[in-house]
GUKE-724265 format. One record per residue (C-alpha): x, z, y. Coordinates in steps of 0.25 Angstrom, whole numbers, padded with zeros to 4 digits, always signed. Layout:
N
XZY
...
END
This chain:
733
+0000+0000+0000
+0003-0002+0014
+0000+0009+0023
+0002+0013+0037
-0009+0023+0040
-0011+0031+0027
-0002+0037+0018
-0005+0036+0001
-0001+0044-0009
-0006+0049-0023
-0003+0063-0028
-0001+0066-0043
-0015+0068-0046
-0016+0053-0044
-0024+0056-0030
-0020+0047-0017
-0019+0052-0002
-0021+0043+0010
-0017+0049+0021
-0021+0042+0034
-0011+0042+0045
-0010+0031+0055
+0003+0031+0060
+0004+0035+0076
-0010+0038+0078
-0014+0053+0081
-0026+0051+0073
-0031+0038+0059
-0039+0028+0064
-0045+0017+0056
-0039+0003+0058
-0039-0010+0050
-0026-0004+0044
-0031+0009+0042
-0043+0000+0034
-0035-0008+0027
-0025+0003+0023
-0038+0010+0017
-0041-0002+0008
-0026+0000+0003
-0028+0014-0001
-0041+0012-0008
-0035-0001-0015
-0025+0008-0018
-0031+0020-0026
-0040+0012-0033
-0029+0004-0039
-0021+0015-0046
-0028+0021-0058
-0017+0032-0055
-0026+0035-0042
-0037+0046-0041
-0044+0044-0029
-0036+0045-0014
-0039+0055-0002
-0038+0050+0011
-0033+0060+0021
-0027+0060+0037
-0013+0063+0040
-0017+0066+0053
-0025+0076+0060
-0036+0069+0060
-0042+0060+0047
-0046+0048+0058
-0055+0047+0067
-0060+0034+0063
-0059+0019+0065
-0051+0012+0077
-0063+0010+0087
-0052-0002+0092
-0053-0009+0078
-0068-0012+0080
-0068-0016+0095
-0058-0025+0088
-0069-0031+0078
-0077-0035+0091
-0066-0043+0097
-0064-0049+0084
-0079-0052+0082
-0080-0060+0097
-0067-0068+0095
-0073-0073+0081
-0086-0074+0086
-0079-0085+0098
-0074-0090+0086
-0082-0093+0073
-0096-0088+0079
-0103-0075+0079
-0110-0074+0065
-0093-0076+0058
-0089-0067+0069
-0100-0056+0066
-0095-0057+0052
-0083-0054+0051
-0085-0043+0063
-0094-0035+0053
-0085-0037+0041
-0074-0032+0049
-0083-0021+0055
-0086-0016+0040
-0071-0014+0036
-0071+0001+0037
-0083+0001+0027
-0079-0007+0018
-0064+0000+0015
-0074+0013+0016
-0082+0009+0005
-0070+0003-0001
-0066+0016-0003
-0079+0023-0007
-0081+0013-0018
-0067+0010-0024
-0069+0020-0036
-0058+0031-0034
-0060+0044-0027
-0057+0044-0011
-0058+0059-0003
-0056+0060+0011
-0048+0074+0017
-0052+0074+0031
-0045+0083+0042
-0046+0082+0057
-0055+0071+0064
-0062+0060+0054
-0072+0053+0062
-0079+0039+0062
-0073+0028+0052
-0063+0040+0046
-0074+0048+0042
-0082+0035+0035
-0068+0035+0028
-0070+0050+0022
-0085+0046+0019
-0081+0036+0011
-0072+0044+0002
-0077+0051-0008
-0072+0063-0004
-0070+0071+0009
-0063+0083+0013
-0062+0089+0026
-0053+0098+0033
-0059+0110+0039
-0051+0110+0050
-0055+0111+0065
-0053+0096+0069
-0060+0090+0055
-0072+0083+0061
-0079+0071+0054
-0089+0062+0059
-0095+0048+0064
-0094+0048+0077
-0094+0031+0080
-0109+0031+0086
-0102+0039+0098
-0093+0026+0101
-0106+0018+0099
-0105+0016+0083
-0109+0020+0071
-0099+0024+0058
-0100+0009+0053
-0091+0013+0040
-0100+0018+0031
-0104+0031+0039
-0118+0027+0040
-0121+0026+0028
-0111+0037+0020
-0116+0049+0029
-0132+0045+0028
-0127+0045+0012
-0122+0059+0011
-0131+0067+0020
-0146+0068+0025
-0149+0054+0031
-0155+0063+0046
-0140+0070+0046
-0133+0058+0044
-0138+0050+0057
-0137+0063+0065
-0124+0062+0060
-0120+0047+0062
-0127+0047+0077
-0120+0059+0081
-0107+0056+0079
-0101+0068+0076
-0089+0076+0072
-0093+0084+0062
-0084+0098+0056
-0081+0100+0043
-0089+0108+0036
-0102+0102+0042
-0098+0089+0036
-0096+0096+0023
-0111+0100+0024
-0117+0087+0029
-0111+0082+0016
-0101+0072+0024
-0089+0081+0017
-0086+0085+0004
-0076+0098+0007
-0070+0104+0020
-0056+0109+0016
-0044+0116+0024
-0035+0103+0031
-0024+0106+0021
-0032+0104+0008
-0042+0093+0011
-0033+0083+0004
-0030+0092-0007
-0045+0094-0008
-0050+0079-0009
-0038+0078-0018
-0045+0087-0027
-0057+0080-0027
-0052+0066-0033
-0043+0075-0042
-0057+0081-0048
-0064+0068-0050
-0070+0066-0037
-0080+0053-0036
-0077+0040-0032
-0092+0036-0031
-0097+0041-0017
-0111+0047-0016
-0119+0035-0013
-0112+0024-0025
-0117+0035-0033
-0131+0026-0039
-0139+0039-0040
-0136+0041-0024
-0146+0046-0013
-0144+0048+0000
-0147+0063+0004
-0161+0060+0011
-0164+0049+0001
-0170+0036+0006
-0173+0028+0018
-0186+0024+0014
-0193+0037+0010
-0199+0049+0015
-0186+0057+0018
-0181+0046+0024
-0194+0044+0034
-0191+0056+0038
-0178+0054+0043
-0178+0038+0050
-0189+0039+0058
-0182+0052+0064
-0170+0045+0066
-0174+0032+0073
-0181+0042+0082
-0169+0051+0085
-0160+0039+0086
-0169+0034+0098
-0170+0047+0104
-0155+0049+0106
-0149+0036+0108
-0162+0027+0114
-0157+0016+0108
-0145+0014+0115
-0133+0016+0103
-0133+0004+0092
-0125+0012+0085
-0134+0024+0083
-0147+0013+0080
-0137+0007+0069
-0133+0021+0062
-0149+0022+0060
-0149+0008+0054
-0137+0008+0046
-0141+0021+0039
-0155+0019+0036
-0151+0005+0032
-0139+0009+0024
-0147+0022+0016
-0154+0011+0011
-0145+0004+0004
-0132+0006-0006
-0118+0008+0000
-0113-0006+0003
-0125-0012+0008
-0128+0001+0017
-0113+0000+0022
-0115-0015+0025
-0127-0011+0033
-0117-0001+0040
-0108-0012+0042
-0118-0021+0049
-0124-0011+0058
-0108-0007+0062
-0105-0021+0065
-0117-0023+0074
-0114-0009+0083
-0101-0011+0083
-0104-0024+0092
-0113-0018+0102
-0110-0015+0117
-0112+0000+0114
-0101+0001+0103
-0092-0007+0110
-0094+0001+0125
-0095+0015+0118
-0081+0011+0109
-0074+0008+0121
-0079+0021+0129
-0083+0030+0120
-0070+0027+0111
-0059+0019+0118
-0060+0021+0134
-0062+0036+0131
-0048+0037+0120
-0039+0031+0130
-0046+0040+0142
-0043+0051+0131
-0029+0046+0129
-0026+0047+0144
-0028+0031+0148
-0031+0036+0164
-0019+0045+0164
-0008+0042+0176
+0004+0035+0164
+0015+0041+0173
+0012+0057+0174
+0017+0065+0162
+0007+0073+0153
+0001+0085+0159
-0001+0098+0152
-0013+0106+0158
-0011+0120+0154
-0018+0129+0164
-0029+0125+0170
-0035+0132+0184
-0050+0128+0187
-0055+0136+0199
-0070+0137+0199
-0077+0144+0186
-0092+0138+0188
-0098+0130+0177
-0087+0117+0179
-0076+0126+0181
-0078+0134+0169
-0080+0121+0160
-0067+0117+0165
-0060+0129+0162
-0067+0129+0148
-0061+0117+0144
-0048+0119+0150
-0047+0130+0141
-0052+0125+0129
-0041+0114+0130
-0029+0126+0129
-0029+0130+0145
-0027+0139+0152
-0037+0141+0162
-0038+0148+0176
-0052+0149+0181
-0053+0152+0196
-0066+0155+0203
-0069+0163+0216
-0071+0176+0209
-0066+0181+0194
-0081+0182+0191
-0085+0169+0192
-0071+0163+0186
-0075+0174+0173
-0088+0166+0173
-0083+0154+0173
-0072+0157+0161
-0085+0163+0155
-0089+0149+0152
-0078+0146+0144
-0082+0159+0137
-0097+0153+0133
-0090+0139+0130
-0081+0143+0120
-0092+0155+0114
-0101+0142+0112
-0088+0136+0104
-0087+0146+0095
-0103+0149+0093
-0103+0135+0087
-0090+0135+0079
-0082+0128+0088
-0073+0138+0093
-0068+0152+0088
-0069+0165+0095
-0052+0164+0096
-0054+0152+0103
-0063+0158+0116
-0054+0170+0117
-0041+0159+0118
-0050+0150+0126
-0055+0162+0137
-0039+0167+0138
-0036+0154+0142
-0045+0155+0156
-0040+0165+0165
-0054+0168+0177
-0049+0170+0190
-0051+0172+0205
-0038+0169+0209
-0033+0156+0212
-0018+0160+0210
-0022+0161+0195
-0021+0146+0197
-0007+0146+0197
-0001+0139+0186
-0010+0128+0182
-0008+0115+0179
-0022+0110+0184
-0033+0116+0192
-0047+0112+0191
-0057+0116+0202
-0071+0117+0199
-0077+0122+0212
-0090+0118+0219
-0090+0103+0223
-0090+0107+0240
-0075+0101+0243
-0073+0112+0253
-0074+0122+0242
-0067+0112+0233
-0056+0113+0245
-0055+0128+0246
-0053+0128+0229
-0042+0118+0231
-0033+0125+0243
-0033+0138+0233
-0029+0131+0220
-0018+0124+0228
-0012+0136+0234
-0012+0142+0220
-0006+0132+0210
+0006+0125+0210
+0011+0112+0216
+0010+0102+0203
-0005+0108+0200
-0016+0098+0197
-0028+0099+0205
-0041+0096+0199
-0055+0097+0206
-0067+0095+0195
-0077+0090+0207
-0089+0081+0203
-0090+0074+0216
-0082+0077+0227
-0070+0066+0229
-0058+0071+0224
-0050+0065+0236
-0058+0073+0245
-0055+0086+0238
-0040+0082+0237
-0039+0083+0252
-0039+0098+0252
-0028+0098+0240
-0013+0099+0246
-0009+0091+0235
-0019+0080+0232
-0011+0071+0222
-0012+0084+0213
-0027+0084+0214
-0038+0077+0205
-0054+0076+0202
-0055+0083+0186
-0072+0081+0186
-0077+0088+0174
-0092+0087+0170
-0100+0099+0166
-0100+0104+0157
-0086+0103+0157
-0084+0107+0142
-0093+0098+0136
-0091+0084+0148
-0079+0077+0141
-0076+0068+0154
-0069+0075+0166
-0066+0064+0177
-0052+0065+0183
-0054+0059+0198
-0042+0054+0206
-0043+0056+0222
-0035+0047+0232
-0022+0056+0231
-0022+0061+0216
-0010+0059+0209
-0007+0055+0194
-0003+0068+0189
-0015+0074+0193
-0022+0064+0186
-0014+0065+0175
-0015+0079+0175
-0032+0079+0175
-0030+0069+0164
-0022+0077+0155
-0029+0090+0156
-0044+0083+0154
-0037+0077+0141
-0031+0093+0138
-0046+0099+0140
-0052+0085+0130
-0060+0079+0139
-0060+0062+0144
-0056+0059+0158
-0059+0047+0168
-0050+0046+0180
-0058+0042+0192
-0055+0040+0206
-0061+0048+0216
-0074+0045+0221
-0086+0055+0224
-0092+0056+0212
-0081+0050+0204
-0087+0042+0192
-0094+0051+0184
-0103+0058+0194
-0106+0044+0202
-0113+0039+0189
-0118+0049+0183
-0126+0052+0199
-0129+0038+0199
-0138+0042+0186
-0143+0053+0191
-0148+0048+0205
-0155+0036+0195
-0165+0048+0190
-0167+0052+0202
-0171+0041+0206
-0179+0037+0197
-0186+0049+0198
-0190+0048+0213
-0195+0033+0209
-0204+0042+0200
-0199+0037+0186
-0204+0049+0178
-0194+0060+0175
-0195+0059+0161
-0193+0044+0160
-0179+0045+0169
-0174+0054+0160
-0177+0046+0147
-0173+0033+0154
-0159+0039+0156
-0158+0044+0143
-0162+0031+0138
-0152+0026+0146
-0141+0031+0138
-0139+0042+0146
-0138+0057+0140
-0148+0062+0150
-0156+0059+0158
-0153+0061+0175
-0164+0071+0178
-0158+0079+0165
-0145+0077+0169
-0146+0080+0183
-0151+0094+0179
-0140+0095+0170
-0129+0092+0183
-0140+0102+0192
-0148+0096+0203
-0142+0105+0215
-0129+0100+0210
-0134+0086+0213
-0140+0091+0226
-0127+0096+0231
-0118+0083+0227
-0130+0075+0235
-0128+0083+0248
-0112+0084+0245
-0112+0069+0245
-0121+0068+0257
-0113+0077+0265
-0102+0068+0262
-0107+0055+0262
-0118+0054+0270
-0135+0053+0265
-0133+0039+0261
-0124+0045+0250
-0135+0052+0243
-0149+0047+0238
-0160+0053+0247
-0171+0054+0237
-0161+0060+0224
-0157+0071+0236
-0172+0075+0240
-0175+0076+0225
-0165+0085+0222
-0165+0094+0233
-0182+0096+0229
-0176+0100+0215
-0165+0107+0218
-0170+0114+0233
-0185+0114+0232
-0187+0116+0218
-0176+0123+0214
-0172+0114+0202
-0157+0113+0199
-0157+0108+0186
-0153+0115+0173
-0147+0126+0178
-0159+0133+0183
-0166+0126+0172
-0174+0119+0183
-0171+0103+0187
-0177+0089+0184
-0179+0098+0169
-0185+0113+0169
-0176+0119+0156
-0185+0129+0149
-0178+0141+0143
-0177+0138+0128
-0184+0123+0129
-0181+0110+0132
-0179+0105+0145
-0190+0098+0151
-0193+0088+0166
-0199+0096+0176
-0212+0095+0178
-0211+0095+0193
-0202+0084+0194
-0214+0073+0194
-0219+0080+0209
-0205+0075+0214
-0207+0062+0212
-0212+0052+0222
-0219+0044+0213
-0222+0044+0200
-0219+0030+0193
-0228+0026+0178
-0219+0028+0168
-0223+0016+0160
-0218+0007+0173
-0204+0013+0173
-0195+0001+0167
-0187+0011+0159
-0175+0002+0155
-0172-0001+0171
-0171+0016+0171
-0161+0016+0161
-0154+0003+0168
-0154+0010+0181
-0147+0024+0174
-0136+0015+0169
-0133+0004+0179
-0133+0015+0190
-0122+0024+0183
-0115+0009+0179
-0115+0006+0192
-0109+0019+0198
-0098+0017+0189
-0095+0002+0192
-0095+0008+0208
-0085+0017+0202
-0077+0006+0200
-0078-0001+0211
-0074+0010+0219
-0061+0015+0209
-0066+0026+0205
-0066+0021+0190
-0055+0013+0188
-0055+0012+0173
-0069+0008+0166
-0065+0017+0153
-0067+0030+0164
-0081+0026+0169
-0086+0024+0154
-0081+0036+0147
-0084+0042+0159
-0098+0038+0161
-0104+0042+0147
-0093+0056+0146
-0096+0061+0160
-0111+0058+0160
-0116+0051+0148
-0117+0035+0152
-0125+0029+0140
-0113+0030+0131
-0119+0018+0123
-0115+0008+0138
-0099+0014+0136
-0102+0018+0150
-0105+0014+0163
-0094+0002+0165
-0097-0001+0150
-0112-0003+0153
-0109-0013+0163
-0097-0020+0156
-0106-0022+0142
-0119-0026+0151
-0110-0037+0157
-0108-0035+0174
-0116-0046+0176
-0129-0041+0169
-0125-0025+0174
-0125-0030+0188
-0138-0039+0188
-0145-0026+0181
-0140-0016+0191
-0145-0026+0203
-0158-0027+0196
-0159-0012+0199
-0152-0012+0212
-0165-0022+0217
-0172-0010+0212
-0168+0001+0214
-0157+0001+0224
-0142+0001+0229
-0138+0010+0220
-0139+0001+0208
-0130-0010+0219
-0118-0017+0209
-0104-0013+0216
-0096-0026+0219
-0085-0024+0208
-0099-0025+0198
-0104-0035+0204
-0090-0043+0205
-0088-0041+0187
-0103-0045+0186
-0099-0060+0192
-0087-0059+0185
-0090-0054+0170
-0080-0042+0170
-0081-0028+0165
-0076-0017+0169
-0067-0016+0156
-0063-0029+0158
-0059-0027+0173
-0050-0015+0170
-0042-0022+0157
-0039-0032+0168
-0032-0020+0178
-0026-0016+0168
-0019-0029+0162
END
């Protein structure tokens, strides 16, 4: 044999050990090597009559954490080179045989009568864990970091190697699609109970383990060759199995609304595949992996979700000519609800942390936070009692900005009125060294403007968490006029430390993710005054793609807060700045009616105590008019909550505040949940084609306003046929 990424051997007993281990990768991926190398192993232990049966294992870490996403956008580019060529039916068939290759060296494996056992430690996600399925076998480590799971429907897929039609084959058909729309990483012992794994072992004896199973006889037949076989909630087509379809088609609806192929081919596949014997079912697989894996949605979410958010990860935006930063102590002044997130995570990453506020009590209450965050941990298994006394040693509550001294970085999360923000900065300074970062976690307020009251502006930068802080993975790192690369580098190094993706921006008021997500905002709003019924914007942004709807989520952000930013900018800017009827309405719920949002359990929702939240009755008296529900064109709603956002972020470029499209996408669905399906709010318009994005958004424009007006650099690609993506790979060549 000729391998590069495994190593074979077989022991006395007569029992072979691939152990997979790519060379100069931190972690196995599959390839077309890896695949091919796989054929050679099985080839291999079938061949020698000397051979029992063969365990596959990781040298690594990790087992894998599945196929090389690159390798299919590959079988794309291969389909449209052979389609110019010989025709789109020769083309379609040789992209679905080549699509099929993992399954077919899978169920190579399965059926090639010699015993195969998987021991698994670390990471085995996606195609890897199809890999263990197929084995006879499997063993897991119970280590901390062992997690299996099918997580491609979160990168717009669905496991297309066998896993829709293995997992519905060895547990409850209901448990299965939960499992297969969900996506997720699932410990040890709870895949031992769902039947997914046969035994959970420590690291160090998973291989002897599987071992011993061949060496006992272990089967090469798997469950479902067997001719007596039956799935565990028996057929399709019977009373069982109406109990569960009709549920399901209802539930997929409900959470998706249709907008994810690759949730509406899971159903298919599966209720296709149960009703048919292994081969056929896994063609059926094939087919319907073949067709998602050439929709828009697959491809945007693969190059958000997948690749522009690895090479974010990675450290793509970071200045090339600063050495690597090590934040170890971190000093965040302010200790209200941002603060104390900040100081959370900072800890939780191995910081130490100093926690200034005005007075020990309130800098106690903040680290008090970090108290009920970690006892949550521990109350649902996450976290050990040793690890919240070693998280709470690590943040020191103070009154004294002295304490500072000695920090890399310091974070201030104080209230968003620069003259306050001004005051903070001219303490810090005098307390901390000269080479200290300066971070100011604002949501608004320009960066540059802030700076001015810094004696040392290069050494000053926007880090704009979003709350709550320990469960937003995007923080926004904003570049004002005079911020230098270090400090860059610096913001970008400690956001990695604490496992959280950054977007570099430049400075703007609102910078990219607060524009967009108030552009959605203010479209509820609005929609409200026209008199579309409450109920009805709400579902029409959810339908959307959007994770909420605005009135819900404005609650959620608090309705004073809003207020406040609205006279902030007015104050600033002028009334022009700010739209007269969203002002009036939210002073009359905020000043009149006393309604701030959910946290006084009072807002656009009244939240009962122990029920569900539910619209305010009162709100119908505050609308102008009232508009027939059966009028209302619900598809222009979900247009204009879309193309309102998209177009904010194509201004964003225009004005340089976004300079690479990968930060406006990853950003837009991390920082405030743009229908993840589109790839995000560039993608949107990149996949719809300029041309057809701009004569939609002017359609709205004629009928509802300037603020649905195309900025000249969108209007320029639409004449031209570019993309964003496309206009970016040319700066950069």
């Amino acid at each position: 044999m000729n391998l590069t990424n495994f190593r074979f051997e077989t022991d006395a007993d007569g029992i072979a050990l691939a152990t997979w281990d790519m060379p100069g990768r931190s972690m196995n991926v599959i390839t077309a090597q890896v695949m091919a190398e796989l054929h050679q192993i099985i080839d291999a232990v079938v061949a020698d009559a000397a051979v029992k049966g063969c365990v596959i294992t990781s040298g690594k870490d990790s087992f894998s954490g599945g196929a090389d996403l690159t390798m299919l956008q590959g079988l794309g580019r291969e389909y449209e080179k052979l389609k110019a060529k010989s025709g789109e039916e020769e083309a379609m068939r040789h992209f679905f045989e080549e699509s099929r290759q993992l399954t077919l060296v899978f169920r190579k494996l399965e059926t090639c009568g010699k015993p195969f056992a998987a021991a698994v430690n670390g990471l085995c996600l996606g195609g890897a864990f199809e890999l263990s399925l197929s084995c006879h076998h499997r063993v897991l480590s119970d280590d901390e970091k062992t997690r299996v799971g099918l997580p491609e429907i979160k990168v717009g897929l669905f496991p297309g190697a066998g896993g829709t039609q293995r997992v519905p084959r060895l547990m409850q058909t209901g448990d299965a699609l939960q499992m297969l729309f969900k996506g997720e990483q699932i410990r040890p012992l709870m895949a031992k109970t769902m039947g997914l794994v046969h035994e959970v072992a420590p690291k160090a004896e998973i291989v002897e383990k599987a071992r011993a199973w061949i060496r006992a006889g272990g089967s090469a037949v798997a469950p479902w060759d067997a001719p007596k076989f039956k799935a565990p909630s028996g057929k399709v087509y019977s009373p069982a199995g109406m109990m569960i379809w009709p549920p399901a088609n209802a539930i997929y609806r409900r959470e998706t609304h249709d907008n994810y192929p690759a949730a509406k081919a899971i159903l298919g596949a599966v209720y296709e595949g149960l009703q048919l014997p292994m081969d056929l079912a896994l063609r059926v697989e094939s087919r319907y992996f073949a067709k998602i894996l050439r929709s828009k949605e697959a491809a945007a979410m693969i190059r958000t979700l997948f690749l522009s958010m690895g090479e974010l990860n990675k450290g793509a935006r970071r200045p090339k000519d600063v050495a690597p930063t090590s934040v170890r102590k971190v000093g965040v002044v302010g200790a209200g609800f941002m603060g104390a997130g900040v100081a959370y995570v900072s800890a939780n990453a191995g910081m130490e942390v100093v926690l200034v506020d005005r007075s020990m009590e309130a800098a106690e209450k903040g680290k008090a936070y970090a108290h009920t965050l970690i006892t949550g941990q521990i109350n649902r298994g996450r976290a050990k009692t040793a690890d919240r006394d070693a998280l709470l040693a690590r943040i020191t509550a103070s009154a004294d900005y002295a304490d500072l001294k000695g920090c890399d970085l310091v974070i201030e999360a104080v209230f968003e009125d620069p003259a306050v923000k001004a005051e903070v900065i001219a303490k810090v300074e005098a307390a901390i060294g000269p080479e200290v970062i300066f971070a100011s976690n604002t949501s608004t307020l320009p960066i540059s403007g802030l700076a001015k009251a810094s004696s040392r502006p290069d050494q000053f930068v926007g880090i704009h968490f979003f709350s709550p802080v320990e469960k937003m993975m995007l923080v926004e790192i904003i570049k004002g006029e005079a911020t230098g690369d270090r400090a860059i580098a610096t913001a970008l190094d400690y956001v990695r430390a604490i496992k959280k993706t950054p977007i570099v921006v430049n400075d703007s008021r609102g910078f990219f993710a607060n524009r967009c997500v108030t552009a959605y905002l203010l479209e509820g709003h609005k929609m409200f005054l026209e008199g579309v019924p409450a109920a009805m914007i709400e579902n029409a942004g959810k339908l959307a793609g959007m994770p909420v709807g605005p009135l819900s989520l404005n609650d959620e952000v608090a309705l004073d807060l809003g207020l406040k930013i609205a006279r902030a900018t007015e104050a600033q800017l002028g009334p022009d700045a700010v739209d007269p009827g969203q002002k009036q309405l939210l002073v009359t719920l905020v000043e009149t009616e006393g309604r701030l949002g959910r946290k006084n359990k009072r807002g656009f929702y009244d939240y009962p105590e122990g029920a569900s939240k539910r619209l305010w009755p009162g709100l119908k008296a505050l609308q102008p008019k009232t508009l027939d529900p059966d009028a209302v064109d619900v598809t222009e709603l979900k247009h204009r909550f879309l193309v309102v956002q998209a177009l904010e972020a194509a201004r964003t470029v225009g004005e340089g505040v976004i300079t690479d499209p990968r930060e406006a996408d990853v950003g837009s669905i991390l920082g405030f949940g743009f229908a993840p399906f589109t790839g995000g709010t560039l993608s949107y318009i990149d996949f719809m084609g300029a041309g057809e994005f701009v004569a939609l958004a002017r359609s709205l424009e004629a009928k509802h306003g300037a603020r649905f007006a195309v900025p000249e650099n969108l209007a320029a690609m639409a004449e031209t046929g570019s993309t964003f993506y496309g206009e970016a790979a040319k700066r950069a060549a």
